[in-house]
C-alpha positions, 0 to 999 in steps of 0.5 A: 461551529459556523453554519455552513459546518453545521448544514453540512453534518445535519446533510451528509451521513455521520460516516462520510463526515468521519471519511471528510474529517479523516482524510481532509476531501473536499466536501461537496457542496450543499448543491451537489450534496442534495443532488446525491440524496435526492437524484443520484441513480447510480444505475444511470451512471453504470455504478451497481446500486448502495445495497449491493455495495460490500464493505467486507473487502476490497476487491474480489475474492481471492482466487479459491486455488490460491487460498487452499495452497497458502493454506497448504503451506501453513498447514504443513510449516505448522506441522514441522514440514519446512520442505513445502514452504521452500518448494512455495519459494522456489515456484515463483522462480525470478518473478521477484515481486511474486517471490517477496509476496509469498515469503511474506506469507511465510512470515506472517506464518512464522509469526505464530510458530517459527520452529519449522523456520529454524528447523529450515535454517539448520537444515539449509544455512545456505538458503537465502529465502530461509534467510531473509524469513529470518531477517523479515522475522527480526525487523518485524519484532523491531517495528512491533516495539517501536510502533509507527507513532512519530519518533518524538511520541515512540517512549525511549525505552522503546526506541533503545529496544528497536534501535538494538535490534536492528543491526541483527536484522540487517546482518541476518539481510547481508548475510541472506545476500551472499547465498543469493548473490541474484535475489532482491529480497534480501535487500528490500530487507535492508533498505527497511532496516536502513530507514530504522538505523538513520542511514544518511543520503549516500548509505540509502542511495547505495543499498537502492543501486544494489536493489535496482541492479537486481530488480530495477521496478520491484513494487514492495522496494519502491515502496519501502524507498518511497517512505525514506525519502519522506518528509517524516524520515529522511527526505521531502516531499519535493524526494519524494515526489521526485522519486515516485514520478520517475518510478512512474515513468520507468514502470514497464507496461502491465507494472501497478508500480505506476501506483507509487504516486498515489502512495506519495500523495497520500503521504502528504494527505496524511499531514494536510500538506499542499506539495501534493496540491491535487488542483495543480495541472500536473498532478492532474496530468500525472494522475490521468497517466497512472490511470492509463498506467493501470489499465495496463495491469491484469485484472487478477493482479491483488495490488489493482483493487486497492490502488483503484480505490486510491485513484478514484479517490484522488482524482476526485479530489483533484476535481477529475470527476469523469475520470474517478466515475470510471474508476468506481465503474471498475471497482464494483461493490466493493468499498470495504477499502482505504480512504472509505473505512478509514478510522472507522468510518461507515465505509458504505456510506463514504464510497456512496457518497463519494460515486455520487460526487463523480457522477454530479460532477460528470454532469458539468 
């Protein structure tokens, strides 16, 4: 271990080492570093003082009403009562991002009880979000058996499994699709089995113009497409960054879909690649665009919080210091998100630190 490594850990917190190690930041330097310990006041930066910060969540609470419905809907699933979560589904009308976030909250609750879920499919063959519930419930359990290792670390016999199940998935998806001709739901159902059964290029392509004619800036479609044309599946990282900035660029005003390419960056981060290299004037421009991309967002929208904290984090990284300083100002307290808590890392002590990073940086 050479010195400077050393000085390092005997300087910077056991937490914000693992933060360092894990997600391959640039470490401050020893200068900047015995600035944080012995100078930084996050008050005279417009930050919220280290024993205010909470590492129990992300972001604000969620909305109390919110809670006590998606807790009624449970409630009554639970109970045999299929009829409310329909209702759940139907509320949301063609806001389709809405509507796929609540049948994964319908998911997540078939996942303890589906007896209610076939209890609505026989009662409604022909309900389409009854139907893709099902189709989710199906890719769900195949994903489980697989597991998100790469393929070469997945056992075979695992792999066999998942590749047996997914067909059923993605007829269940199909058949969702016909009683719903307008919903895009069932086809984000797809193009999550395609990634799992090795569509080729041409395949996947086809599925996402059908996506795109229904819903051409749904958030969980684009994300599902994104990890397609990854590196580790079926793509590059010039696909997918190619992909991700004309998401940006076509995402209408009030959209967090401007968010995908922090996702795209992380990917890369995740490999220690250098196509997402955050010193390049164009990823700083592209950063600096998201950045005005979500101011647009409402301040109530659940995405916004967790994108901040990938924001700040990279535009950190990329050496924007001002830019991510503004960025902790809006997220607050709340540091109990990803890079901070990252494989256990104290996430308190990582976010702290990383503020303190922007605000010396702010200072030159």
């Amino acid at each position: 271990m050479n010195l400077a490594l050393v000085l390092l850990m005997l300087l910077v917190p056991l937490g914000v080492v693992v933060y360092l190690a894990r997600t391959k930041g640039r470490p401050a330097s020893p200068r900047s570093d015995r600035w944080i310990r012995t100078r930084f006041d996050p008050a005279a930066f417009g930050l919220l003082p280290r024993d205010r910060l909470d590492p129990s969540r992300g972001g604000p609470p969620r909305d109390p009403a919110e809670r006590a419905e998606a807790q009624m809907v449970a409630d009554a699933a639970w109970d045999g009562d299929w009829r409310v979560a329909a209702a759940y589904c139907e509320a949301a009308g063609q806001d389709w991002d809405e509507r796929w976030s609540r049948l994964e909250l319908l998911l997540r609750i078939a996942g303890s009880d589906d007896r209610w879920l076939n209890d609505w499919r026989a009662a409604q063959p022909g309900n389409s979000d009854a139907g893709t519930v099902y189709a989710q419930m199906l890719l769900h359990r195949a994903w489980e058996i697989r597991g998100s290792e790469y393929a070469n670390k997945v056992p075979a016999e695992r792999m066999r499994q998942f590749k047996e199940l997914l067909p059923a998935s993605m007829a269940a998806a199909q058949q969702a699709a016909t009683h719903a001709p307008h919903d895009p739901g069932p086809w984000v159902v797809m193009l999550t089995a395609a990634r799992g059964m090795q569509y080729s290029h041409s395949q996947f392509a086809e599925l996402w113009r059908n996506l795109q004619l229904r819903a051409p800036h749904h958030g969980p479609a684009h994300w599902q497409a994104l990890q397609y044309w990854c590196a580790k599946w079926f793509g590059s990282d010039k696909l997918m960054f190619d992909f991700a900035v004309r998401a940006v660029a076509s995402a209408p005003v009030g959209s967090p879909l401007a968010g995908l390419y922090l996702h795209a960056l992380d990917e890369v981060e995740k490999r220690g690649g250098q196509r997402g290299n955050r010193a390049d004037k164009h990823v700083k421009a592209r950063l600096e665009d998201v950045a005005r991309r979500l101011d647009t967002v409402p301040e109530t929208h659940e995405d916004l919080p967790r994108l901040r904290h990938r924001l700040a984090h990279h535009l950190l990284a990329a050496g924007l210091h001002r830019e991510a300083l503004e960025q902790f100002r809006r997220i607050g307290p709340y540091c109990g998100a990803s890079p901070w808590n990252k494989d256990g890392a104290d996430a308190v002590a990582a976010f702290d630190h990383a503020r303190g990073r922007a605000a010396h940086g702010s200072l030159a």
